[in-house]
N, C-alpha and C positions, 0 to 999 in steps of 0.2 A: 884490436876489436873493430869490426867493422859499424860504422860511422851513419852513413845512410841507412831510410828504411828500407831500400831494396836489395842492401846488402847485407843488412841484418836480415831479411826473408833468406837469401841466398845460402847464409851460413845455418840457419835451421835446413832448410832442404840437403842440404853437403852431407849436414849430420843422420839424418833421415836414411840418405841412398847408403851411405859408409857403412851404418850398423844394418843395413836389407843387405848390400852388397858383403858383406861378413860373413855373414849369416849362410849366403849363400855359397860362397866360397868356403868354406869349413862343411858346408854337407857334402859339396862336389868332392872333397879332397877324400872327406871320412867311407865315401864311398870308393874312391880309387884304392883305399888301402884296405879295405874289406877285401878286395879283388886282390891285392898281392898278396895276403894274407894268408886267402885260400891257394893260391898260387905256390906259396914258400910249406903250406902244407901238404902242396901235393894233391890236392882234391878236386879232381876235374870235374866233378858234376857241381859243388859248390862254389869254384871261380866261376864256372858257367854263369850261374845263376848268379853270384853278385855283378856278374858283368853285365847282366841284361837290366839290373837296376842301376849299374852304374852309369851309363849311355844315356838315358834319358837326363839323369846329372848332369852331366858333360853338355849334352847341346843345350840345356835352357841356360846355362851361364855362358853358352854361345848368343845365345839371344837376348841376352839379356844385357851384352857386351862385357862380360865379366873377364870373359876371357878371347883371343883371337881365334878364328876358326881351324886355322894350319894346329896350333897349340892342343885344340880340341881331337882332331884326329891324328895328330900323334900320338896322343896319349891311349888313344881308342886301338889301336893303329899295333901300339907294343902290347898293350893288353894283352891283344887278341892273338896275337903271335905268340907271347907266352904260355898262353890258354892250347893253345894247338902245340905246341912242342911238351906240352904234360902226356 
């Protein structure tokens, strides 16, 4: 357990970004698999459409540093290729 008050502040804040960053990461993800979902159904007008709400997912946990940028359009990157080979 941390000893100092500045590292007992530190360890709340850790805890703070961990359960936002979670949070955040679990919507990014639930939204990627909306889009394969619709994808493994076969439904090109509704991958469509989860994809254009998944993208916005995607780059705020780019900005938010959740995830690295190369990682973010890859992912965007197979999506959308899957989406166009429907």
């Amino acid at each position: 357990m941390a000893n100092s008050l500045s590292a007992r502040k530190r360890a709340r804040q850790s805890e703070k970004h961990r359960l936002r960053n979670a949070s955040q990461r679990s919507s990014m993800r639930t939204a990627i698999k909306k889009v394969v979902l619709a994808i493994e159904k076969g439904d090109k007008a509704s991958a469509e459409a989860a994809y254009k709400e998944a993208v916005p997912s995607i780059d705020k946990s780019v900005d938010k540093g959740l995830i690295h940028a190369n990682k973010a359009a890859r992912h965007k990157s197979r999506l959308n290729t899957k989406i166009r080979a429907l």
